[in-house]
N, C-alpha and C positions, 0 to 999 in steps of 0.2 A: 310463430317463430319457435317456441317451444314444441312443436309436432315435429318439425326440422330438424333440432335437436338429435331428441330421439329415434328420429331414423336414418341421422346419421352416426348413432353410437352402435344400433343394430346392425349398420351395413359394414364398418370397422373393429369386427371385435379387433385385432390383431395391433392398430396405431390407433385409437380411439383413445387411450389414456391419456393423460398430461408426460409422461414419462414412459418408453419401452425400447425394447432391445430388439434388434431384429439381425437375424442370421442372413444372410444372401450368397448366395452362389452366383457368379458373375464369368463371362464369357467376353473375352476381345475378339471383337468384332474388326477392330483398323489400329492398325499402328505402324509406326513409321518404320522406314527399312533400318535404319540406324539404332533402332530401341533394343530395350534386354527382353521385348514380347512380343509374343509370336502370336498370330490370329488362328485363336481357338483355343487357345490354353486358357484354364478355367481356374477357377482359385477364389477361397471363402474370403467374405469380409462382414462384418459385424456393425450395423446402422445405431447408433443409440439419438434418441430423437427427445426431448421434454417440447413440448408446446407452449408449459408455462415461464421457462424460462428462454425460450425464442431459440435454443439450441440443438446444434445438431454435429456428432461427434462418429466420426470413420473410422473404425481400426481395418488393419488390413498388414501383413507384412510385418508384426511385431510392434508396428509404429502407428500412434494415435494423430488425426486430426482433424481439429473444431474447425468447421466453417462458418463464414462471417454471412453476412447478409440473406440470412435464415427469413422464409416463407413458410406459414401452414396454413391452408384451406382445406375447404370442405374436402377438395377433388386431390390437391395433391401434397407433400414437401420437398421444398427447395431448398438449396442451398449453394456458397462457393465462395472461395478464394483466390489468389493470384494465381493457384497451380492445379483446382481440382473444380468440377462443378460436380453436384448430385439432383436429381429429380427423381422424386419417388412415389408412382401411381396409387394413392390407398384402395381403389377397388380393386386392385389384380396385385396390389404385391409387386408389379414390372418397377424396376432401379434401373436406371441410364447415368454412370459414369463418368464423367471425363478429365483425363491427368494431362497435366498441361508441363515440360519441363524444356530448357535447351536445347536436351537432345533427344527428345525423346517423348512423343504425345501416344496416346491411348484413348480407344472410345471401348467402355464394354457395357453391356447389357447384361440382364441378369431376374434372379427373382426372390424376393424377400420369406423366409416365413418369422413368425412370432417365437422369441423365445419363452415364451410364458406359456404360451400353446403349443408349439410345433404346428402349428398351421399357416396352410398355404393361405394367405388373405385375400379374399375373404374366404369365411371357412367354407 
C-alpha cells in the first residue's frame, strides 16, 4: 500500500498536496439558446482543492463557490451543488463543468495547470 502511495504522489505532482490552486482555461462546449454564452467562448477560472479538508472552491467571474459533496481519489476530484457540478481528471489536468441555472445551463471543458508550477499535470 505504501508503494501506491508513492506512485501516486510521483504521477501528481500538480493535485498531489492536501491543499492547491489550480489555474484552468475552460471552453463551452453547449449552452442553451437563451443563455449570456456562446459555444466557444473561452474564459479562466481558478480550482482550489484541500483534500484534508474534503473541500473544493471555484472562482470564476469575480465570484467564489464552494461545492458540497466533495470526492477525492486516486484517479479523480469531484464535486457540486444545486447549480454547478465539477469533475477533475488528475492524470491530464482535463476539468468538465457544468452550471446549472433557470435560464440558463452551460457545459464547458477545459484544462488545469498548477499554480505552484505552472505545469500542465502531469508534468
Amino acid at each position: 500500500m505504501r508503494e501506491l502511495a508513492v506512485v501516486a504522489l510521483l504521477l501528481l505532482p500538480g493535485i498531489a498536496s492536501a491543499a492547491s490552486q489550480l489555474d484552468c482555461t475552460l471552453t463551452v462546449v453547449e449552452s442553451e439558446a437563451n443563455s449570456n454564452f456562446s459555444t466557444g467562448e473561452k474564459h479562466p477560472i481558478t480550482i482550489e482543492t484541500d483534500e484534508d479538508r474534503k473541500a473544493i472552491t471555484v472562482s470564476q467571474d469575480g465570484r467564489k463557490q464552494v461545492l458540497d459533496h466533495v470526492t477525492f481519489t486516486l484517479l479523480s476530484i469531484n464535486g457540486y451543488t444545486a447549480d454547478m457540478s465539477l469533475g477533475l481528471d488528475r492524470a491530464s489536468g482535463n476539468v468538465v463543468l457544468q452550471s446549472y441555472g433557470a435560464d440558463s445551463n452551460k457545459i464547458e471543458f477545459g484544462t488545469c495547470t498548477s499554480k505552484a508550477t505552472g505545469a500542465v499535470i502531469p508534468k
